[in-house]
Structure formats: structure tokens, C-alpha cells
C-alpha positions as CSV (number, residue, x, y, z in Angstrom):
1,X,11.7,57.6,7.0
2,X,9.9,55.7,9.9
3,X,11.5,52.9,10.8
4,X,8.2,51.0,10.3
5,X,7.4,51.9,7.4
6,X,8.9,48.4,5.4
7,X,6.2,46.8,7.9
8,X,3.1,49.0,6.6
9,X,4.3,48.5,2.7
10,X,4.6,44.4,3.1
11,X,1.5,43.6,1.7
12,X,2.8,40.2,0.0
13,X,1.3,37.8,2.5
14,X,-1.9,39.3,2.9
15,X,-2.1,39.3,-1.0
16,X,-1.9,36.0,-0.7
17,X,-4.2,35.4,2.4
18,X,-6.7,37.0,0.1
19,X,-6.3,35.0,-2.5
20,X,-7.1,32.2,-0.2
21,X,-3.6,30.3,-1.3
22,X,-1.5,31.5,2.0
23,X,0.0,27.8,3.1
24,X,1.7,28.9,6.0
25,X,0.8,29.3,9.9
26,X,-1.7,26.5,9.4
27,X,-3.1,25.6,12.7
28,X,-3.1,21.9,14.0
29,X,-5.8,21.1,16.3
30,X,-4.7,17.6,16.9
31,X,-1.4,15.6,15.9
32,X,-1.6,11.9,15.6
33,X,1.4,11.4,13.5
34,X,1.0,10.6,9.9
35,X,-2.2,12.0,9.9
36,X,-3.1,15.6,11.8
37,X,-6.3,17.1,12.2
38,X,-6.4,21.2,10.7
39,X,-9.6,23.0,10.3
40,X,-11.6,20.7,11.7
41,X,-10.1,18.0,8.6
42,X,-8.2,14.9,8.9
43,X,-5.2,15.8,7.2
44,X,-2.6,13.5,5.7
45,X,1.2,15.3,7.1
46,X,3.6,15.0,4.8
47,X,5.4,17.6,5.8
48,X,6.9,17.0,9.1
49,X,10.1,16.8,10.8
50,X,8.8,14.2,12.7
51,X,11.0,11.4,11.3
52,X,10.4,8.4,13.5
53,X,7.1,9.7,14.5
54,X,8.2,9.5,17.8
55,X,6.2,12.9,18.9
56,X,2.9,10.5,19.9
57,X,4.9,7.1,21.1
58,X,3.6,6.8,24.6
59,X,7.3,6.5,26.4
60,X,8.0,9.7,24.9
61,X,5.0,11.4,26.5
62,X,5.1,9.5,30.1
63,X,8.8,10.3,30.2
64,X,7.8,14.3,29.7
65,X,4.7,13.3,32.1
66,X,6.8,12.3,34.9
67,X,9.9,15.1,34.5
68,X,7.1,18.0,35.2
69,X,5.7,15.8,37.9
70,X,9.5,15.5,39.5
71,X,11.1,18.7,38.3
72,X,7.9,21.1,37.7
73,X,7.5,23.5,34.4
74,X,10.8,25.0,34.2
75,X,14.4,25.7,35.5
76,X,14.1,29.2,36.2
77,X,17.2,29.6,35.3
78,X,20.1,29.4,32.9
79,X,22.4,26.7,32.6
80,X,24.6,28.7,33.6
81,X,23.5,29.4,37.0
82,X,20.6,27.6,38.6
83,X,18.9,26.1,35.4
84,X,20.8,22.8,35.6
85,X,19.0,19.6,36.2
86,X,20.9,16.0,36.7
87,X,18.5,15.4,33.6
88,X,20.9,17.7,31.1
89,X,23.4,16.3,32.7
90,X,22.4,13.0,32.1
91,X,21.2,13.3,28.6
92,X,24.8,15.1,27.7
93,X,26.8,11.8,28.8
94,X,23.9,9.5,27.1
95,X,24.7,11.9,23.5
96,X,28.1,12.4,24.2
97,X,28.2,7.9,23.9
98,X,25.8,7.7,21.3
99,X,28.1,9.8,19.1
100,X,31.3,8.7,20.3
101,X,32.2,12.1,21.2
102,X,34.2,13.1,24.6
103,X,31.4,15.7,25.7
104,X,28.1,17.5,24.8
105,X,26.6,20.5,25.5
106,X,22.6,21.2,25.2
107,X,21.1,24.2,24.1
108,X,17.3,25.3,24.3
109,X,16.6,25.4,20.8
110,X,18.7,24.1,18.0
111,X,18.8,27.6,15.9
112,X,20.3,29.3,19.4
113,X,23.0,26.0,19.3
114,X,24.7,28.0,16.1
115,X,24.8,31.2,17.6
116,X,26.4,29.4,21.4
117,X,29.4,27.4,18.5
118,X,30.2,30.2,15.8
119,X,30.1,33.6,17.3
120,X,31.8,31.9,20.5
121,X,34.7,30.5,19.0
122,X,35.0,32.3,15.5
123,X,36.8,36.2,17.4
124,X,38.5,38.9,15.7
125,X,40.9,37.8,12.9
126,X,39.7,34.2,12.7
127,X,37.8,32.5,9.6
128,X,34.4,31.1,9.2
129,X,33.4,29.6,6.0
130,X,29.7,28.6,5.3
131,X,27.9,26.6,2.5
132,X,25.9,29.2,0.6
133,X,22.8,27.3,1.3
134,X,23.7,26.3,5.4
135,X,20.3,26.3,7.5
136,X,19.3,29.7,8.3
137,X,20.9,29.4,12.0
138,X,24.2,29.2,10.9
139,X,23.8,32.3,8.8
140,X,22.7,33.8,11.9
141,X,25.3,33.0,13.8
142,X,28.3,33.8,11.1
143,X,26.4,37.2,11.1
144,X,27.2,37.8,14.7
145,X,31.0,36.7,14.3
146,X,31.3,38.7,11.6
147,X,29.9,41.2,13.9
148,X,32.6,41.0,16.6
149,X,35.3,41.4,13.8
150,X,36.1,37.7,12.5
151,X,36.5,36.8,8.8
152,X,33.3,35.3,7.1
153,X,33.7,33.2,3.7
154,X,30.9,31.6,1.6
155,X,31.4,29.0,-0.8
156,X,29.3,27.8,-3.0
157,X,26.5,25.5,-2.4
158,X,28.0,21.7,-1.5
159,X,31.1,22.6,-4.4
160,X,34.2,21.2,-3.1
161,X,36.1,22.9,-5.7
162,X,34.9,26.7,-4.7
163,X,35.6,25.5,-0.9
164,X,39.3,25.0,-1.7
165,X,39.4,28.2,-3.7
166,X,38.2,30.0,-0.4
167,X,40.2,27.8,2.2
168,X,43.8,28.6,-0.5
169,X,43.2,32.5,-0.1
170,X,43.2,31.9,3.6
171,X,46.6,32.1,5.4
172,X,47.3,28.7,6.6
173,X,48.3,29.2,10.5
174,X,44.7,31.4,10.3
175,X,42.2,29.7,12.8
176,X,39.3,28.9,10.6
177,X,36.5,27.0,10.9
178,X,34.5,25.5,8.5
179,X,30.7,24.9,8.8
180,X,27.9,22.9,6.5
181,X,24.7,21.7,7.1
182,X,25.1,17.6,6.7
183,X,21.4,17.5,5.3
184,X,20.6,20.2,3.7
185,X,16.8,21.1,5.1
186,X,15.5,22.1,1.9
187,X,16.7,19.8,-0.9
188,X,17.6,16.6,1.5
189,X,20.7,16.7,-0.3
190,X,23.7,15.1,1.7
191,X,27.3,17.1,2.2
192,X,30.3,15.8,0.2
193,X,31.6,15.0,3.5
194,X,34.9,13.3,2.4
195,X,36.1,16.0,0.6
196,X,35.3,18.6,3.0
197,X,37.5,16.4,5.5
198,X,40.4,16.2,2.9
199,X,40.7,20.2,2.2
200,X,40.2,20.6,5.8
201,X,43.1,18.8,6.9
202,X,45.1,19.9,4.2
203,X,44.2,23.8,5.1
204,X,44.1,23.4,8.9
205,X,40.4,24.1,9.2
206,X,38.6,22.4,12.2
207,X,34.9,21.2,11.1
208,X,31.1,21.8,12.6
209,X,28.6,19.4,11.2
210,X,25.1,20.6,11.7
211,X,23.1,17.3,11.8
212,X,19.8,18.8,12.3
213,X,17.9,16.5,9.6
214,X,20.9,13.8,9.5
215,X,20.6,12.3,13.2
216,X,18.1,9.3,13.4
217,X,18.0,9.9,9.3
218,X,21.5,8.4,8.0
219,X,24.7,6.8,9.6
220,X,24.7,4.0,11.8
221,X,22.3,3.7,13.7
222,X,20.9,7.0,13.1
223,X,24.6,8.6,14.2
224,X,24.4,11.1,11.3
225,X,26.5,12.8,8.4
226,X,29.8,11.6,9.9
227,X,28.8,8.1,10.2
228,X,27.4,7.6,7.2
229,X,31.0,8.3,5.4
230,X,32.8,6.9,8.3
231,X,34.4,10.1,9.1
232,X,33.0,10.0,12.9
233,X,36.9,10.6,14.3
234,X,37.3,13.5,11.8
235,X,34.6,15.7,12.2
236,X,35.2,18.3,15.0
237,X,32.2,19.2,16.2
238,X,28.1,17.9,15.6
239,X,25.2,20.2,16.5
240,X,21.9,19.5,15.9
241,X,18.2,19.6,17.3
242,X,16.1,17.8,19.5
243,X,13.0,19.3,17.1
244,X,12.8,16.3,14.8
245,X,13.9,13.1,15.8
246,X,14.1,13.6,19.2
247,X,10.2,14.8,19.1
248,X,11.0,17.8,21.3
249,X,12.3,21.1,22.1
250,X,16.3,22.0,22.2
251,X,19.6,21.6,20.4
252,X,23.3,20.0,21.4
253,X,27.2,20.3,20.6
254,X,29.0,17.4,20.7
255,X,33.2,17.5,20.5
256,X,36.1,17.0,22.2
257,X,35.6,17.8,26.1
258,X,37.9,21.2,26.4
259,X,36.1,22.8,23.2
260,X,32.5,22.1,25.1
261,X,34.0,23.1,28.6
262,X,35.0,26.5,26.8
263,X,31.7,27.0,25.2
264,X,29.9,26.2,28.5
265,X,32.0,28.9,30.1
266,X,31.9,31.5,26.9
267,X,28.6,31.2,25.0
268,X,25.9,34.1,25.6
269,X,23.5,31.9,24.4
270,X,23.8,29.3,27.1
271,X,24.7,31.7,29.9
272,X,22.1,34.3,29.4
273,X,18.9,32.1,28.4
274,X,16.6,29.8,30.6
275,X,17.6,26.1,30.0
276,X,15.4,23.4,28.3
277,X,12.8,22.3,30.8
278,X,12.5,19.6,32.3
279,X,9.7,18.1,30.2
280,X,11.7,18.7,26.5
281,X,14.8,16.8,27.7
282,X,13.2,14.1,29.2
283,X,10.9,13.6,26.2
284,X,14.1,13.8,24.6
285,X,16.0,11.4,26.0
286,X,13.2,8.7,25.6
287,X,13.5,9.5,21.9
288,X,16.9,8.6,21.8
289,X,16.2,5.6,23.9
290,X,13.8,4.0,21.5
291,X,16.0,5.4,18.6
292,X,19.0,3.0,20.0
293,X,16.8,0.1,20.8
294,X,14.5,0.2,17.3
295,X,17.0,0.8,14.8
296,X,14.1,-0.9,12.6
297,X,12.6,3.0,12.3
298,X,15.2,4.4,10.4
299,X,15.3,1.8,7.7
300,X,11.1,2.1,7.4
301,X,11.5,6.0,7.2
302,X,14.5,6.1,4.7
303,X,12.3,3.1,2.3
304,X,9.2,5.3,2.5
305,X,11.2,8.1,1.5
306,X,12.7,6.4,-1.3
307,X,9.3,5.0,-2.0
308,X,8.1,8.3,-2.5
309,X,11.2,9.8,-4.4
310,X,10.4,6.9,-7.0
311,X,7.0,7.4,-7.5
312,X,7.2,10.8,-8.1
313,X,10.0,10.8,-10.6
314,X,7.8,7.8,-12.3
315,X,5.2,10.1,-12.9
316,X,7.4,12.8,-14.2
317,X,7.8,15.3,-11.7
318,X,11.3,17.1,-11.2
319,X,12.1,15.7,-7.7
320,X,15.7,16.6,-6.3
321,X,17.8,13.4,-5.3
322,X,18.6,12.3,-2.5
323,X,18.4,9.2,0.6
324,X,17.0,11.0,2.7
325,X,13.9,11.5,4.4
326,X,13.4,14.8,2.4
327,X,12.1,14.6,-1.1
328,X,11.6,17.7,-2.5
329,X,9.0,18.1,-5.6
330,X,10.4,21.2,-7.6
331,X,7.6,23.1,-9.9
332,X,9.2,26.7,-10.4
333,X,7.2,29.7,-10.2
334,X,5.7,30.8,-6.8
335,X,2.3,30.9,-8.3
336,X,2.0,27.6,-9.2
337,X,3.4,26.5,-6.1
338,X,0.8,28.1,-4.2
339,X,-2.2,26.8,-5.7
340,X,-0.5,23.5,-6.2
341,X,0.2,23.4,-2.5
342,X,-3.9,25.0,-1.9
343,X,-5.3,21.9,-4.1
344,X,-3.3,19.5,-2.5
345,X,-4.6,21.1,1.3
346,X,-8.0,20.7,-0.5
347,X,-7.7,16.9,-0.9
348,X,-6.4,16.2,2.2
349,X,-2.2,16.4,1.9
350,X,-0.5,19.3,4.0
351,X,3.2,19.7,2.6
352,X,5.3,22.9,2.9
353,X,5.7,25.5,0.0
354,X,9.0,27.0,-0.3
355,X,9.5,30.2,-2.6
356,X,11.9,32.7,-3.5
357,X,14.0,34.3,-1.7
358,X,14.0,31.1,0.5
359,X,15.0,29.0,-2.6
360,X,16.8,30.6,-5.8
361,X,14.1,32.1,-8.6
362,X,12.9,29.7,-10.7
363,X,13.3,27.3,-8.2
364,X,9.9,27.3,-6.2
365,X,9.2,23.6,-4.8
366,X,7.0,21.6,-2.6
367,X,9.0,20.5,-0.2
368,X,7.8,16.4,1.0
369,X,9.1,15.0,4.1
370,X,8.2,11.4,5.5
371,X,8.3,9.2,8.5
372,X,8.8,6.0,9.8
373,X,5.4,5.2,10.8
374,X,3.9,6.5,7.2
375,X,1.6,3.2,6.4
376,X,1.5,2.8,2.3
377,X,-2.2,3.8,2.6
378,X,-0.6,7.1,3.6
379,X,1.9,7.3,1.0
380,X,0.1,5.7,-1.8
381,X,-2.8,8.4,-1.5
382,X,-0.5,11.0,-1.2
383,X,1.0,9.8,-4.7
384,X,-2.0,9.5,-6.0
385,X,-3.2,13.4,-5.3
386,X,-0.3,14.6,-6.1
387,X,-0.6,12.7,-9.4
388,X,-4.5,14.0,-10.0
389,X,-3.2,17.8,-9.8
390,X,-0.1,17.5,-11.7
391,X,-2.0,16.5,-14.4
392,X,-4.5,18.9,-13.9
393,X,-2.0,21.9,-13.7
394,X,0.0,20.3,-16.7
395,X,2.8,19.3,-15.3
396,X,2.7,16.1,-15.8
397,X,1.0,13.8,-18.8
């Protein structure tokens, strides 16, 4: 068979393109935040990872503003080599304090971060076990250890009683490492982080905490899954993005100091890829400066969140639980998610439609996501949609 052939018989999303129901690829001609401009319409975004709708604030911008002006484009270069600027330095030792961590380590995206922890450290004979549902770049990455011979485990999704089934079969003196989103990205649901701890240190498993939609979210001050429990001392290692709170481009490690020296010196994915530019981790950085000095945005992000969560669960929809800044509107069936998600476009609301196989048959959702500078003009239309359609499709009285 010719190896593209699968490509010439995937007709799904052009089905759906013709049908005039395709949500996805949307163009944004101009981002203000809560409200984005596509096709030439204002557009209410309630679908962003923007959580502190820090991607407009004006320090953020100058600060990128001034690193090209300094620094130009790019680093030409990996980390590794001559892609290192006193900026990733810098920003390392300012994450590195925030989390109370010895050291961190950045990456140029947050999906390549997984693939520079698991494969690096996970080698022949050692165990990683995943959540079933873990973010897609943690799949990836347990992929490629499996790859170069180590022991992959799944358990199932956020079920501290599978885990310990896994961990028991599991030679204790086996090196094993045990990895789970802290937010999951699709459902906003939070990791039973105190157990995980428990049957960790009682099977001599270390622990990665991908924090991805948990930093600037939950925990003190925005610190993340860890913090939140006040488990900050025994959770091994925090990776996460700089693609949603941190309104930019790039991902981080953050652990003890001789576990990120060894990735720095072992990880493909740092030594063979240009570095973040200059612009992305000074843009960055500012984020995490305001983040520290306006704690006041989490606490407006996580109310309109919960705002939301209530208001759709008043008018009967299913809505997953949560307290966090995801709130995800389940309705079932792909088709019904599409058109739901095509009248909503049509009224002026832009969410994200998941389907199977990203989420499990049957289990086809809308997927909300909220920020701190949503104004209740914002949220209290996009309740108010969402209410005229759900009513019209049925779904709710």
C-alpha cells in the first residue's frame, strides 16, 4: 500500500468543512482579550488559555518590545551551545524561587518539556507510569521511553486504587517514575495529589507534576497543584508552559539542582533545538512579575469560573466539576457538538469542541475556559447564548 494512502482516505474533516460546522483552525485577526475579532466579527473568547489575560497587558508586550530591541529575533542557537541568553538564565533563578524549587530548566515549548523529563531519565529497565488521560505531551514522551527499552504503565484515569495496583506489580528497588497532569486540560479536573504522594513514597516512585493549566490557576499564589495540597516539598519535579499564564511561548522543569544539571547535559530536546527567543522569555518573565505582585487575578479568574460552572449547572446542563478555570459543558454525540459549537460561533461565543477519540464515545463536550479579566457582561452573555440554544437543541427545558 502507499504509505499515503490513510492521508487521501481521511475525508472526515472536509465532511465537516462542507457541512459548514468545522470549529477548528479559526483564524483570529485581532486579540483583545476577552473579546477577539474572527471573520471580520467581534467575538466573545471563551475558549482561551489565556487565564490572567495577560497576552494584551502592556508590560508584557514592552518587555518582549525591548528583548528584540536588545537581543534581536532569535538565539540562533540551542541552549546547549550558543542559544543561551542571561535572560533564560534569569527567568530560571526567578522560577526556580517562585516555586521553591533548587533549579529550573526552560524549554521552547511546553509539549517538547515532556519529551527533555521522560525519555531522558526513564532508560532501559526503568518504570514510567501515566494517568490514562495525561496531556497528550506526556504520552509522547512515554512513547519515546518506551522506545529506548524502559517499562511504560497506565493507570486509570485520576484512580488512586488502579495506581497502587500498577506501582505493587512493580519491583520495589525498580527506578520508576510516576507522571500526571495536575489539571487535567480537558475536564479541569484536579489530581488526587495526596494520595499519589502516599503510594509514591510507599513504592519508591519519584513524581513529575505537569502544571501546564495549574500554575497562576490554583495554589498559593498561583504556585500550582503542589501548593494547593501543600505537598510543595514532596513533589519531585513541576513542568509546565509558558503558553497560558505566562502569555507566551515555551515550557520549564523545576526540581532539585543535580536532576536539572543532568537533564541540561542529557536531553535531545534542549541540546538539539533552537532556544526560546528572546522576545517569549522576556514576555514571560513580565507575566510572572505581575502574577506575583497582582495575586488579585487569580481569585477574579477562579470566581468567574465558578460563576460560570453555576450557571450552567442551574440551567441544567451536564458540566464536569471542578475549581478551576476549566469548565467543561458535556453534550455527547459529535454531531450535536458540532452544530452546538456552529450556533454558538453564530451568536458571537467561540469555545472549543472536543470529540471522540480526543474524549471517550459518548462523551463529546464543549469545552469553556475563562479569565481573569472576563467582565460579567462577557460572562453573563455567554450564559445567556448558551442558554437560547440548549433550549433550542433540547437539551435543556
Amino acid at each position: 500500500m502507499d504509505l499515503f494512502q490513510k492521508c487521501y482516505n481521511f475525508t472526515r474533516a472536509d465532511e465537516v468543512k462542507a457541512s459548514g460546522l468545522y470549529p477548528y483552525f479559526r483564524a483570529i485577526e485581532e486579540n483583545e482579550g476577552p473579546v477577539v475579532q474572527i471573520e471580520g466579527r467581534k467575538i466573545i473568547m471563551a475558549g482561551s488559555n489565556n487565564y490572567l489575560g495577560l497576552t494584551a497587558h502592556p508590560k508584557v508586550k514592552e518587555a518582549a518590545l525591548e528583548a528584540i530591541r536588545k537581543y534581536g529575533t532569535g538565539c540562533s542557537g540551542s541552549r546547549y551551545l550558543t542559544g543561551t541568553l542571561d535572560l533564560h538564565i534569569n527567568l530560571e533563578h526567578k522560577f526556580a524561587e517562585f516555586f521553591g524549587k533548587e533549579a529550573v530548566l526552560l524549554f521552547s515549548t511546553g509539549y517538547q518539556t515532556a519529551q527533555g523529563i521522560i525519555p531522558t531519565l526513564v532508560n532501559k529497565g526503568e518504570y514510567i507510569i501515566s494517568d490514562k488521560d495525561n496531556h497528550a505531551c506526556i504520552v509522547a514522551a512515554n512513547m519515546m521511553a518506551k522506545g529506548g527499552f524502559a517499562e511504560f504503565k497506565r493507570y486509570q484515569h485520576n484512580n488512586m486504587e488502579d495506581l497502587e495496583k500498577v506501582l505493587s506489580k512493580i519491583p520495589l528497588d525498580a527506578a520508576k517514575l510516576v507522571a500526571s497532569d495536575g489539571v487535567f486540560s480537558t475536564t479541569g479536573e484536579i489530581v488526587h495529589l495526596p494520595k499519589l504522594v502516599e503510594l509514591c513514597k510507599k513504592y519508591n516512585a519519584r513524581i513529575l507534576i505537569d502544571d501546564a493549566h495549574s500554575t497562576g490557576v490554583i495554589g498559593k499564589g498561583g504556585r500550582g497543584t503542589a501548593s494547593k495540597f501543600g505537598l510543595d516539598n514532596e513533589v519531585d519535579m513541576v513542568m509546565g508552559t509558558f503558553s497560558k499564564t505566562f502569555a507566551s511561548l515555551g515550557g520549564f522543569v523545576a526540581g532539585e539542582r543535580a536532576v536539572i544539571n543532568y537533564l541540561k547535559h542529557h536531553a535531545p530536546a534542549l541540546i538539539f533545538s533552537a532556544s526560546p527567543t528572546p522576545a517569549s522569555v522576556a514576555a514571560a518573565s513580565a507575566a510572572l512579575d505581575i502574577l506575583m505582585a497582582e495575586p488579585e487575578r487569580i481569585d477574579k479568574l477562579i470566581a468567574n469560573a465558578a460563576k460560570m460552572r453555576k450557571g450552567f449547572k442551574d440551567m441544567g446542563f451536564n458540566v464536569i466539576e471542578s475549581e478551576t478555570a476549566i469548565v467543561p459543558v458535556v453534550l455527547g454525540q459529535d454531531d450535536i457538538t458540532f452544530k452546538f459549537w456552529r450556533a454558538l460561533f453564530d451568536k458571537g461565543v467561540f469555545v472549543n469542541a472536543f470529540i471522540s477519540p480526543g474524549v471517550p464515545v459518548g462523551m463529546a463536550m464543549l469545552r469553556t475556559s475563562y479569565m481573569a479579566t472576563h467582565q460579567d457582561e462577557h460572562l453573563n452573555r455567554i450564559l445567556e447564548i448558551f442558554g437560547e440554544i440548549g433550549k433550542d437543541f433540547g437539551i435543556i427545558k
